[in-house]
Backbone as a ProteinNet text record, in pm:
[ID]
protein_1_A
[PRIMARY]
XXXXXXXXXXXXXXXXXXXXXXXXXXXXXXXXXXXXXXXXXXXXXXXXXXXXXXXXXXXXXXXXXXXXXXXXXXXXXXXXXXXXXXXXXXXXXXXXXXXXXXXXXXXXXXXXXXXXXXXXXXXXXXXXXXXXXXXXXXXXXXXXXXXXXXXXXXXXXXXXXXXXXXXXXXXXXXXXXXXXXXXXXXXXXXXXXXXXXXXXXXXXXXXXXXXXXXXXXXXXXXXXXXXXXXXXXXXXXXXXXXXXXXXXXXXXXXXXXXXXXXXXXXXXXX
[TERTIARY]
7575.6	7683.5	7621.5	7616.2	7583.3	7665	7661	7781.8	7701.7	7867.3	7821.4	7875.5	7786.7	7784.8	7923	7945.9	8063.6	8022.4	8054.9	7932.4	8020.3	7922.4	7980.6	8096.3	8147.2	8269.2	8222.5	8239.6	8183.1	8233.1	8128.4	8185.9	8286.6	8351.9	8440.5	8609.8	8607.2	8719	8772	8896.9	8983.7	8972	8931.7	8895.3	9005.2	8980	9061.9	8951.7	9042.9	9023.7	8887.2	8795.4	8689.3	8733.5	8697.4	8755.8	8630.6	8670.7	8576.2	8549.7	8378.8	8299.6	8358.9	8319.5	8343.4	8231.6	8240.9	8107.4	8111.7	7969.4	8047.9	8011.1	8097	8168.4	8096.2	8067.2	8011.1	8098.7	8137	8185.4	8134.3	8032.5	7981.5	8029.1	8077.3	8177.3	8320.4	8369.3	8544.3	8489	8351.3	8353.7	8326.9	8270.4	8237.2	8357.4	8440.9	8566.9	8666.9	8682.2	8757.5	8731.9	8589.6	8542.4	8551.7	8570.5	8618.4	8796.4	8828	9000.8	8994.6	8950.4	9014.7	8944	8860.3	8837.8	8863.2	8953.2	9014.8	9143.7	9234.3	9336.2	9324.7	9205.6	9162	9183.9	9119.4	9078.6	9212.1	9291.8	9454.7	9530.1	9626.7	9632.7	9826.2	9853.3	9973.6	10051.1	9948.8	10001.5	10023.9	9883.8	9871.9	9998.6	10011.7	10160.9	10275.7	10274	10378.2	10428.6	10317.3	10366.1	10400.3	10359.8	10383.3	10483.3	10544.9	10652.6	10805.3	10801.9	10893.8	10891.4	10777.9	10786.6	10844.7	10796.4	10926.3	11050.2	11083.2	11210.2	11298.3	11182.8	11302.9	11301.6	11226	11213.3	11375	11330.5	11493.6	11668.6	11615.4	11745.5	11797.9	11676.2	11699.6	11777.3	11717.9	11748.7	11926.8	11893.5	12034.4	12190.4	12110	12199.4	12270.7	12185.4	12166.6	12284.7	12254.9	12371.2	12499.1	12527.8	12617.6	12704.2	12650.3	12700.5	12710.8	12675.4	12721.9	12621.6	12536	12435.8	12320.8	12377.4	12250.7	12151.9	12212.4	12060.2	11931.1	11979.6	11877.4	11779.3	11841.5	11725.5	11592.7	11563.4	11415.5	11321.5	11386.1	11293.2	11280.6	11399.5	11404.7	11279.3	11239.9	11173.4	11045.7	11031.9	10875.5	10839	10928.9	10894.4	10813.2	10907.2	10860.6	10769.8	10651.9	10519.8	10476	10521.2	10517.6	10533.6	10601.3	10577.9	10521.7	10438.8	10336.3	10274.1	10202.2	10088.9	10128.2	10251.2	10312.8	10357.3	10404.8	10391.3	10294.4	10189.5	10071.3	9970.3	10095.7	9991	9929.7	10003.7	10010.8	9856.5	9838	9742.5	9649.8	9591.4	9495.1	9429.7	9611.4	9520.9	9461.1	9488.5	9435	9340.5	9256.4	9150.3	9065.4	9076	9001	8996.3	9091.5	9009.7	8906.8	8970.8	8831.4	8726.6	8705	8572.1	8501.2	8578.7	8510.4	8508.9	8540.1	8501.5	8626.5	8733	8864.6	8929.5	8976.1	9081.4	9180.7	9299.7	9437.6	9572.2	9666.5	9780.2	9913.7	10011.1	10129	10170.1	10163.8	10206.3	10114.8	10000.5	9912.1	9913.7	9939	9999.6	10119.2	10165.9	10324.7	10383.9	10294.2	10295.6	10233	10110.2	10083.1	10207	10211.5	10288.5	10407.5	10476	10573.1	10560.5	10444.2	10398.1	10385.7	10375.4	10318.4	10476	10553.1	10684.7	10638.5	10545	10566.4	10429.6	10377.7	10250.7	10301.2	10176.3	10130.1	10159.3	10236	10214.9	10326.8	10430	10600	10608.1	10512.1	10529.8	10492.5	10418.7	10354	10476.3	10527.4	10611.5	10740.7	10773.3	10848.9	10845.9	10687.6	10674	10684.2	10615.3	10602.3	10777.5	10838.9	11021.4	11051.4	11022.5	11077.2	10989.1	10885.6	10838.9	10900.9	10980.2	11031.8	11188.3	11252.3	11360.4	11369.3	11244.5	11223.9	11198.6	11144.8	11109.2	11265	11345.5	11496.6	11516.6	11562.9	11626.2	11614.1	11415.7	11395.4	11464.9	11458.1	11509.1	11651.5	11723.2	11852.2	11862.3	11825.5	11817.7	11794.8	11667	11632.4	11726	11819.8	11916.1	12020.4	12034.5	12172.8	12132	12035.1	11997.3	11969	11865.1	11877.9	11956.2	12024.2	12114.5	12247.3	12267.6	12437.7	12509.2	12479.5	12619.4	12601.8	12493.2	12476.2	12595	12638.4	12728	12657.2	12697.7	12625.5	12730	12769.9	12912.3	12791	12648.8	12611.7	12449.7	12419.7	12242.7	12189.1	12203.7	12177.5	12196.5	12335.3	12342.2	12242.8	12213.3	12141.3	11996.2	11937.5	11789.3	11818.5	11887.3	11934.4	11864	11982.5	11999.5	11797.4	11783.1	11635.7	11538.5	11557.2	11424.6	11433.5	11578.5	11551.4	11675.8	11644.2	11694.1	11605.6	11581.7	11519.9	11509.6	11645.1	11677.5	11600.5	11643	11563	11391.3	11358.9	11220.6	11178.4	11213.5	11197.4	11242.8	11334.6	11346.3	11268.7	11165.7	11091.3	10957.5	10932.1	10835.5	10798.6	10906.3	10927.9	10936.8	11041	11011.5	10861.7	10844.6	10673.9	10609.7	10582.4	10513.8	10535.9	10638.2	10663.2	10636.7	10679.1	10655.8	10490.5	10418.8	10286.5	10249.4	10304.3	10253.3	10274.2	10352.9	10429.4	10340.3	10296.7	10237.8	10087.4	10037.3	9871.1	9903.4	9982.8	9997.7	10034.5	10116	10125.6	9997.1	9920.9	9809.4	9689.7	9725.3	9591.1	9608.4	9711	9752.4	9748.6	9805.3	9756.6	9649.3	9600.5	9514.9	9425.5	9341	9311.2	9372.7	9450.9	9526.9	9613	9700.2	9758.3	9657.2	9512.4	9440.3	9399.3	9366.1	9287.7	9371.8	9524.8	9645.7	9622	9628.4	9625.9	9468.2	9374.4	9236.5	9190.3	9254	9204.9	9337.5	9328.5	9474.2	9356.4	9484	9451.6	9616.9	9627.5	9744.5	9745.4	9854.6	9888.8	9886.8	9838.9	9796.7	9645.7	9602.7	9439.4	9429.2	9467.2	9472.9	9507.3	9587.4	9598.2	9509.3	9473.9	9378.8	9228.9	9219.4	9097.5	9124.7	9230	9267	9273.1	9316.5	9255.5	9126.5	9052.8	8917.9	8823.3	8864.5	8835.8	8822	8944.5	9009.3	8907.4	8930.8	8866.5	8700.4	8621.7	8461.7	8444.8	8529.1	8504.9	8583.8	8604.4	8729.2	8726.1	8628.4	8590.5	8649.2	8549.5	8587.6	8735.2	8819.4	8908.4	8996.2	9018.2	9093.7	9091	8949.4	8953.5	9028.7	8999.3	9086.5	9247	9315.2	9399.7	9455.9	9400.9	9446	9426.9	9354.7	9339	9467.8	9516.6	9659.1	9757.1	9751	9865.6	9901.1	9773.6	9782.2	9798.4	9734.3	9829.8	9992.6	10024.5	10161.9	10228.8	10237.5	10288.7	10318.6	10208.7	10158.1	10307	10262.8	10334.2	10453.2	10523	10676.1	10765.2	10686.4	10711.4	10784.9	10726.2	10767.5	10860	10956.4	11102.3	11041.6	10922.6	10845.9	10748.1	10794.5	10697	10554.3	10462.4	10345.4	10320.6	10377.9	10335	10323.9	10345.4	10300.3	10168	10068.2	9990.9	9858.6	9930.7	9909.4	9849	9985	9977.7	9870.8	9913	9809.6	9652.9	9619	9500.6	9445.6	9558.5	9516.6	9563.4	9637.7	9631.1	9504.3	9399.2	9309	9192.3	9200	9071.6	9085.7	9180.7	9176	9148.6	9166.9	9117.3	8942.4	8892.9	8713.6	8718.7	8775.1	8724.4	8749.6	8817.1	8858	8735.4	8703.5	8577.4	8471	8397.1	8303.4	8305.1	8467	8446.2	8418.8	8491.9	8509.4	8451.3	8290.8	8249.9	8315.1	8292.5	8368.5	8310.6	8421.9	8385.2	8316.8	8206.1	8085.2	8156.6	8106.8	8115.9	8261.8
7199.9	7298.4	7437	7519.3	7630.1	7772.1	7885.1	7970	8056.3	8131.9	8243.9	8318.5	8471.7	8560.7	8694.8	8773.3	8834.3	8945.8	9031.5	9152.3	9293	9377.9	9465.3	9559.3	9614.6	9750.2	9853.3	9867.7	10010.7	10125.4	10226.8	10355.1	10441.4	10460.7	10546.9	10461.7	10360	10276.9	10258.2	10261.8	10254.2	10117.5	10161.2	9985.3	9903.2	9797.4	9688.8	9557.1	9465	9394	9264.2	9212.8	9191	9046.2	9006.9	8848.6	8811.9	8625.3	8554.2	8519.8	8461.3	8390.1	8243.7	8209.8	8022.2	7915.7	7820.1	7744.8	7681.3	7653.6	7544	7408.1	7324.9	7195.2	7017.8	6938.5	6838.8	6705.8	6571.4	6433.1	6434.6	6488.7	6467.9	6514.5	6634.7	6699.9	6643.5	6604.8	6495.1	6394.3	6307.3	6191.7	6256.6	6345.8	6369.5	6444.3	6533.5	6569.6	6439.5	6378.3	6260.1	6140.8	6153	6118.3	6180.9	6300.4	6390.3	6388.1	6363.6	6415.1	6254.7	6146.7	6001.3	6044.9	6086.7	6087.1	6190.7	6286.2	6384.1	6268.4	6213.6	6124.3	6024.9	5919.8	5831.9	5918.8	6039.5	6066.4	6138.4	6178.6	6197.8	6162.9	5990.5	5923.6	5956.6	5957	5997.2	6154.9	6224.3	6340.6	6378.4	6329.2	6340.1	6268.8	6103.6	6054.1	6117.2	6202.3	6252.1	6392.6	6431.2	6561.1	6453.8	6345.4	6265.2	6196.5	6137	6123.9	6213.3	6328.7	6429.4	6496.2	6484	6461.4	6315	6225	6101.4	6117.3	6144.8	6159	6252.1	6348	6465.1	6455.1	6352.7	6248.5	6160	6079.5	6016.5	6085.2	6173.5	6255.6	6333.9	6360.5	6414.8	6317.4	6179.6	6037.1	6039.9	6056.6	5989.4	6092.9	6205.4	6311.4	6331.3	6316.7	6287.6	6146.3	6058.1	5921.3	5958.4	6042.2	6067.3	6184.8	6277.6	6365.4	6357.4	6226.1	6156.7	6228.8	6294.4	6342	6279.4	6127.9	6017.1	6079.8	6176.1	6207.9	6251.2	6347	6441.1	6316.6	6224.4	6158.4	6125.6	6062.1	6059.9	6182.5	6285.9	6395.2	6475.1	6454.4	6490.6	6421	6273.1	6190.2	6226.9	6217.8	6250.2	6415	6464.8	6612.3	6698.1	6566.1	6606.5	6648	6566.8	6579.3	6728	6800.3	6926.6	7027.7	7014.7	7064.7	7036.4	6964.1	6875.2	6985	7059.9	7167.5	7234.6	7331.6	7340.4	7270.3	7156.9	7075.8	7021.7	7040.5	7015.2	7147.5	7238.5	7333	7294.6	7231.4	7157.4	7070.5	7006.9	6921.4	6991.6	7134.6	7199.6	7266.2	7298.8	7354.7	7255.1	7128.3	7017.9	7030	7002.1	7022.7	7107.1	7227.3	7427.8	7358.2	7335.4	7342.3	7171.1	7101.9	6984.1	7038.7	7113.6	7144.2	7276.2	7297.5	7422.3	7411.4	7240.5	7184.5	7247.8	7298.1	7402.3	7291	7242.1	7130.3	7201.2	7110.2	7165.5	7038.7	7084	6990.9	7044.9	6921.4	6945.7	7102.2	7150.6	7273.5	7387.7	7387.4	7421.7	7449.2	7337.3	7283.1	7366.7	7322.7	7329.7	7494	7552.9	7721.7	7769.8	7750.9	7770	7739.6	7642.6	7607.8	7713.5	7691.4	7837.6	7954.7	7991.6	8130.7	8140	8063.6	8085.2	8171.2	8170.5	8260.3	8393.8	8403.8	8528.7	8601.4	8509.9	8526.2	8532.8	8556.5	8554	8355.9	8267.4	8157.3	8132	8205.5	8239	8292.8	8342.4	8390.5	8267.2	8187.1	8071.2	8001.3	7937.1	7846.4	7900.3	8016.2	8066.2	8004.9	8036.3	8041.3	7830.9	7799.1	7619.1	7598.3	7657.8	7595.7	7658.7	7734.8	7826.7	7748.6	7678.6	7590.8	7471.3	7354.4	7311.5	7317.3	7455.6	7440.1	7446.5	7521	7493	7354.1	7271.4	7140.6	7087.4	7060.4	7018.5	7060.3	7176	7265	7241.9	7201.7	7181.8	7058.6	6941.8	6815.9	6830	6892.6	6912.3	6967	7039.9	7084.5	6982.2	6919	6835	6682.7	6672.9	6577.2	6650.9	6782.4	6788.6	6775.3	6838.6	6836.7	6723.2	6609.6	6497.9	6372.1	6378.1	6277.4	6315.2	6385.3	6469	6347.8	6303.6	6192.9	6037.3	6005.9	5907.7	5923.4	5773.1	5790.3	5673.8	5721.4	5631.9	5666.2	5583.2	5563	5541.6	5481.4	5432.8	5467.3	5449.5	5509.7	5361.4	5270.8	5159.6	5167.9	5246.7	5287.5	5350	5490.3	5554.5	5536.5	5429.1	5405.6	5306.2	5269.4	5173.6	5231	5376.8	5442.3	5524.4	5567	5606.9	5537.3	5416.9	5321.8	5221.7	5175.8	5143.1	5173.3	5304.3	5389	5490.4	5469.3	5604.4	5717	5742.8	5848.1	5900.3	5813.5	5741.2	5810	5756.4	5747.6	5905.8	5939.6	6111.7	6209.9	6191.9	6240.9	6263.4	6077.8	6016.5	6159.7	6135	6214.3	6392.5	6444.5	6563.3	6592	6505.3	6563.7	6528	6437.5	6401.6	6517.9	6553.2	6658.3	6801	6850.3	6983.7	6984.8	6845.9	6812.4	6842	6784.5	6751.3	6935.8	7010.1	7138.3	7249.7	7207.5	7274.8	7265.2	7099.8	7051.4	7085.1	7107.2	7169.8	7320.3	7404	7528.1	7514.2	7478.2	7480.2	7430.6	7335.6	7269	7375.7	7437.6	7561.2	7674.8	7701.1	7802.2	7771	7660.2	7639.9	7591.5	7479.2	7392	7463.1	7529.9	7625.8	7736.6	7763.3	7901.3	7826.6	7738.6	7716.9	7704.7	7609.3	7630.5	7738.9	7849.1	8006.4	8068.6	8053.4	8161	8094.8	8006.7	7959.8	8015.8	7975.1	8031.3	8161.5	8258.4	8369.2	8529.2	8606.9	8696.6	8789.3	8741.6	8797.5	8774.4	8826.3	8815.1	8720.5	8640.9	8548.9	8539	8665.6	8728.3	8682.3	8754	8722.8	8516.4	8503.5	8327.5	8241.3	8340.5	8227.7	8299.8	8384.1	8423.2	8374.6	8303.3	8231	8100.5	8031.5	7907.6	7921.9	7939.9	7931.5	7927.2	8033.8	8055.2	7912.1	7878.7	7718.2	7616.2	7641.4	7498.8	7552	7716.7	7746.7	7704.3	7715.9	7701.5	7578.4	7494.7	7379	7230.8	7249.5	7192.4	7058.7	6973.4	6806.8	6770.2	6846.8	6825.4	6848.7	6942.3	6940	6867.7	6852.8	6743.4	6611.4	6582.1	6454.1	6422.9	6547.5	6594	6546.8	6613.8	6656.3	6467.3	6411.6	6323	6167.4	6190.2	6192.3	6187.6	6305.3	6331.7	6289.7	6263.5	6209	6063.4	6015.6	5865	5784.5	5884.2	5844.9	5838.2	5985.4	5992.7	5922	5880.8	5799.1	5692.8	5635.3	5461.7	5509.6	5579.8	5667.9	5654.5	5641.7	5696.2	5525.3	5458.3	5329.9	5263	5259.5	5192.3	5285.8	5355.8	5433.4	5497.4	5597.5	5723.8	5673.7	5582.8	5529.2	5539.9	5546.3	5504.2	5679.5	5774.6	5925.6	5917.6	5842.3	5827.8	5853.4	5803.9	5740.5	5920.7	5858.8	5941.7	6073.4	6115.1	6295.3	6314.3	6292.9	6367.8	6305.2	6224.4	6192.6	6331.4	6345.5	6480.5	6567.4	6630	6722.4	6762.2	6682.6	6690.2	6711.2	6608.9	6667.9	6732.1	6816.1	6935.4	7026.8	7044.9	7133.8	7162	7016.7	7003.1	7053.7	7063.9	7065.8	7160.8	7279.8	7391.1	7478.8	7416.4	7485.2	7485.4	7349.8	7354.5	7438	7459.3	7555.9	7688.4	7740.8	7873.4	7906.7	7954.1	8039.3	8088.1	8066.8	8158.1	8263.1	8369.3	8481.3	8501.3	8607.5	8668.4	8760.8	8730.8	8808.3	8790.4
5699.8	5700.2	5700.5	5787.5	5811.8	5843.9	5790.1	5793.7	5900.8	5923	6097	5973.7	5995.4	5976.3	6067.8	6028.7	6089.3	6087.6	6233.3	6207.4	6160.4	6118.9	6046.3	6085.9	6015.5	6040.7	6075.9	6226.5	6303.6	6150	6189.2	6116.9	6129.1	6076.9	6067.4	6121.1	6137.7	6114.6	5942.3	5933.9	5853.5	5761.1	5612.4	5480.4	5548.7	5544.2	5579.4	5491.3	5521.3	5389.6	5466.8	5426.4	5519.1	5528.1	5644.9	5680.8	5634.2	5565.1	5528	5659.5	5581.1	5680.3	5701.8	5773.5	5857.8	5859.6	5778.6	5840.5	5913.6	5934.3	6023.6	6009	6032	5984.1	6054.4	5997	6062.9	6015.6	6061.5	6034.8	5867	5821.7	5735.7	5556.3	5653.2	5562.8	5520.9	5604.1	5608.7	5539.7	5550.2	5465.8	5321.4	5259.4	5130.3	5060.3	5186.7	5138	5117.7	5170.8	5105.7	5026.8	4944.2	4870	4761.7	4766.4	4694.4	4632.1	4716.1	4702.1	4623.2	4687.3	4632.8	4454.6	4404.6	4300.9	4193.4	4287	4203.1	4184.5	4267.8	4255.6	4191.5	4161.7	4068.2	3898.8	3972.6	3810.2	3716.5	3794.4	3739.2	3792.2	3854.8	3871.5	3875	3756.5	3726.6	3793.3	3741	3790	3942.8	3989.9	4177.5	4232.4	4126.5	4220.7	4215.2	4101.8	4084.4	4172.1	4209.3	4373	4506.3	4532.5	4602.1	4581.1	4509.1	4430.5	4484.4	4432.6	4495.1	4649.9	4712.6	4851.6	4901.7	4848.7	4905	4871.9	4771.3	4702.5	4841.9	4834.9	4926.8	5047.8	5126.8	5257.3	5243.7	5141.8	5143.7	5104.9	5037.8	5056.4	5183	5248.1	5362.5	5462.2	5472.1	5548.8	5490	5378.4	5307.6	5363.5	5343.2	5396.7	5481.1	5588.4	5757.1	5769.1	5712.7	5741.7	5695.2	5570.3	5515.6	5586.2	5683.8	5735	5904.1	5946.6	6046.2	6134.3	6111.4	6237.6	6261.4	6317.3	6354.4	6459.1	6509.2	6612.2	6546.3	6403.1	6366.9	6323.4	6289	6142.1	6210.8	6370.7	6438	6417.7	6471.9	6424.2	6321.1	6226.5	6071.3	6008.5	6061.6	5969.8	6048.9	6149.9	6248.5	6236.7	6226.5	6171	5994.2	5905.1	5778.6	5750.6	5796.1	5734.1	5770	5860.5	5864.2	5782.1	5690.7	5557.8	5395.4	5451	5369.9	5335.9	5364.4	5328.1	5252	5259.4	5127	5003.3	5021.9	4898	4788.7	4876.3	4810.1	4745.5	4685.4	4619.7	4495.6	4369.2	4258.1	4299.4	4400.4	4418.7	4457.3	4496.5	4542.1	4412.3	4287.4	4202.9	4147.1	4122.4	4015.9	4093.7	4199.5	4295.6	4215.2	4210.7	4199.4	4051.5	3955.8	3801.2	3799.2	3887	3855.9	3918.2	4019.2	4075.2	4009.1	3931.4	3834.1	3657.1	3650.5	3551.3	3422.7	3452.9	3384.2	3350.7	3240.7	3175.6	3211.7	3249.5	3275	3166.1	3187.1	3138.8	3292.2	3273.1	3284.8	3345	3219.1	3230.8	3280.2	3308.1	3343.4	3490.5	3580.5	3688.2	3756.8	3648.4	3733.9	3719.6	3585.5	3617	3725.1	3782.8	3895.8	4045.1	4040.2	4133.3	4109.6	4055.7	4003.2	4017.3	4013.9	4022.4	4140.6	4288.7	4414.1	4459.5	4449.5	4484.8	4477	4338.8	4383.9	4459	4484.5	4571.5	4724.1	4826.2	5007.5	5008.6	4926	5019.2	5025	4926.1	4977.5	5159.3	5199.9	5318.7	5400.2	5386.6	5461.2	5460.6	5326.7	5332	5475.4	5440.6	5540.7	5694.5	5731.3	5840.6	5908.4	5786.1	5776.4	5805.7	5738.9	5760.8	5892.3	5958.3	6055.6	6188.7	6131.9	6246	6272.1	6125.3	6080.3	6189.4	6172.4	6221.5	6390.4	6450.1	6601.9	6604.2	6529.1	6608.3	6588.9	6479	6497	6598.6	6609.9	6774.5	6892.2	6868.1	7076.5	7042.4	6995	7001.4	7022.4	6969	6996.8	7134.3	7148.1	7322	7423.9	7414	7517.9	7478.6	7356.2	7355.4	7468.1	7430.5	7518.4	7661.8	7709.6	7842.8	7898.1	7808.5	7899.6	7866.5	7723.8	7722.9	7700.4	7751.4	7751.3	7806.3	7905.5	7962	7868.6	7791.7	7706.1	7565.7	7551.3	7438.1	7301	7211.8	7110.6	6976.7	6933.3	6849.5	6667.3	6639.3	6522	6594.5	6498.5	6467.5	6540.2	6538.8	6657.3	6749.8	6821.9	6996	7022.3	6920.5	6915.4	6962	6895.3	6894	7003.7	7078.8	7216.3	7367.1	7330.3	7393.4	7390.4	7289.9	7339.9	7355.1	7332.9	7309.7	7471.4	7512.8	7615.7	7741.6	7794.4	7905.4	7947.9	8089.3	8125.3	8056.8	8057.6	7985.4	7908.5	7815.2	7703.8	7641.7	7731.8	7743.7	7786.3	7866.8	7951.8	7824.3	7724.3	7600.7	7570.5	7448.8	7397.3	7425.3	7568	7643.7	7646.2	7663.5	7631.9	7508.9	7417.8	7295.2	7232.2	7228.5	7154.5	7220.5	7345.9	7359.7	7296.2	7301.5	7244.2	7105.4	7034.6	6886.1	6913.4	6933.5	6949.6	6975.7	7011.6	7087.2	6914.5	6859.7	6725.1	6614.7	6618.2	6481.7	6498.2	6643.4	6647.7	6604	6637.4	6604.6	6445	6357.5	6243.5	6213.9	6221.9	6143.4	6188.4	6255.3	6282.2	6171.2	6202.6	6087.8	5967.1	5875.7	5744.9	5662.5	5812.2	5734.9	5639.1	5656.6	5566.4	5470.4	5527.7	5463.6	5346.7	5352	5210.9	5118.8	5096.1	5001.5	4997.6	5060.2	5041.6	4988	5033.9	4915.2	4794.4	4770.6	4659.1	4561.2	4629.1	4537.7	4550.9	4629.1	4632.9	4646.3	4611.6	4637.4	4758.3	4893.8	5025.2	5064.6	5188.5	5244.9	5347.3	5355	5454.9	5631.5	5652.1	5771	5784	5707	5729.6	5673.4	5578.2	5569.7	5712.2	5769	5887.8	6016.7	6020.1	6070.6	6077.5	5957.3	5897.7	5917.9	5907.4	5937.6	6100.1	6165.2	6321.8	6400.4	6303	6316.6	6287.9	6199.7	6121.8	6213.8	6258.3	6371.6	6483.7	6563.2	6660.9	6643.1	6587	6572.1	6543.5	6467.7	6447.1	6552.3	6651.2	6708.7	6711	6696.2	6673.2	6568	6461.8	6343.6	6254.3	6324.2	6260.6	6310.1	6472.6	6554.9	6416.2	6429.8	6353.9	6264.2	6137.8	6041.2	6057.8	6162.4	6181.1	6239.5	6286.9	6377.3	6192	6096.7	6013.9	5964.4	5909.1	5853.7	5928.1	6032.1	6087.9	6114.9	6133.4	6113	5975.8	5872.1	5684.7	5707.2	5740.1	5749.2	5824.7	5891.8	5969.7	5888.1	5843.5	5800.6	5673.9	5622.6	5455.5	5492.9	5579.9	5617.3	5646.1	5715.8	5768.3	5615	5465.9	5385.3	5306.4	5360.1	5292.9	5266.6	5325.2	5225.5	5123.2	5073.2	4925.5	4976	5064.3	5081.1	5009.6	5044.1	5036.8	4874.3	4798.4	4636.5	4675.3	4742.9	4730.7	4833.1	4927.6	5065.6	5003.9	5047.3	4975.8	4887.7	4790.7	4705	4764.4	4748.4	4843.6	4970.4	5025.3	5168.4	5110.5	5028.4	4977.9	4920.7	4780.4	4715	4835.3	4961.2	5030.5	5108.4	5114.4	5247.1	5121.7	4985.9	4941.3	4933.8	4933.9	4970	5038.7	5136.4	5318.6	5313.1	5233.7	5268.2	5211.2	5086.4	5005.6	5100.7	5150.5	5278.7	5410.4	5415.7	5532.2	5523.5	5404.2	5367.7	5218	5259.8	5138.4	5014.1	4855.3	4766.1	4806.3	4734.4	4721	4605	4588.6	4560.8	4456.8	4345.7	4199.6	4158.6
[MASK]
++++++++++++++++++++++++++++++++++++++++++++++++++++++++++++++++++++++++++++++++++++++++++++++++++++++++++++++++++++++++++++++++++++++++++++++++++++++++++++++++++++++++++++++++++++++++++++++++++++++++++++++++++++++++++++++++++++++++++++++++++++++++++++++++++++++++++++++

């Protein structure tokens, strides 16, 4: 793991706040970072399920919602979308991360004041941007429902999955939407993957965090693909058993994207 250097501030330009350095990143790093995260999760067991825990919970209320308010279209990409706001949920699990790796005993409350306190921090602005990505991916789907299955009728959430699973139609949906989805969730996962753990361990602004989180993804692009292709194949697996697997899941990728975040990005100095 080796860091690039960032070259200096011509003279007479205006203080601005100095971007961290980037290292750079090898396969080698993802295996010790998730050797890492599984034994921050071994080692508080209860608590980690318990941020995972309330991310399923609010997976199935969402499901539950959705049936109850008769809008069977949303629930495919309500449920294939979620994990998109995973990165925010997992602040609670980044700090349990920062005090085990700096050897800091925590409790309960310890925890969950942090987490509390991020409102009034730069990751109130992230979360923003995570829901606002959140509500374009609902939207294009709604769009490319009206546009390409406007003359399709579906009376129950079984016509429904009929109707997309086997009709042209169908399928040319399936197609377009997975792609645009697919075009949303690389742009969100560029932008936070790093940056939710850096708001969290350091006071910078959410500008430069995702500025640094791109940079991450940009210099490292194997390695974080991997990463990234990583988190998505948990989630997935996580979602298949009513959400319940994300007990498990979550906190697990939450705890090692906070490694992976330490390996990429230098502490700061004094």
């Amino acid at each position: 793991m080796s860091s690039k250097t960032e070259s200096p501030t011509p003279p007479g330009d205006l203080p601005r706040q100095a971007m961290p350095q980037v290292n750079t990143l090898s396969a080698e790093d993802i295996t010790a970072a998730l050797k890492a995260g599984f034994a921050d999760f071994l080692a508080r067991p209860v608590m980690s399920g318990f941020f995972g825990l309330l991310y399923a919970v609010f997976g199935i209320l969402i499901v539950w919602s959705l049936f109850r308010l008769g809008q069977l279209w949303v629930i495919i990409p309500a449920i294939a979308g979620f994990p998109l706001v995973a990165p925010f949920a997992a602040a609670g699990l980044y700090e349990m991360s920062r005090r085990r790796q700096a050897n800091i005993s925590f409790g309960w409350a310890d925890i969950l004041g942090v987490v509390a306190n991020q409102r009034k921090r730069e990751m109130g602005w992230m979360a923003f941007v995570t829901l606002f990505v959140f509500w374009v991916w609902i939207y294009q789907i709604r769009l490319w429902l009206a546009v390409i299955l406007r003359d399709a009728s579906f009376s129950d959430f079984g016509g429904f999955l009929n109707v997309v699973f086997f009709t042209p139609e169908g399928w040319l949906f399936l197609l377009i939407g997975t792609g645009a989805g697919a075009i949303l969730s690389a742009v969100l996962f560029s932008v936070t993957v790093i940056a939710m753990p850096m708001l969290l361990d350091r006071e910078t602004d959410f500008v430069t965090a995702m500025i640094t989180s791109v940079r991450t993804v940009k210099e490292n692009p194997v390695v974080m693909l991997t990463w990234a292709a990583i988190i998505t194949g948990a989630m997935i697996l996580s979602l298949v058993p009513a959400f319940l697997g994300l007990i498990v899941t979550l906190p697990v990728l939450g705890h090692t994207t906070w490694h992976l975040y330490r390996r990429a990005i230098p502490p700061v100095q004094g």
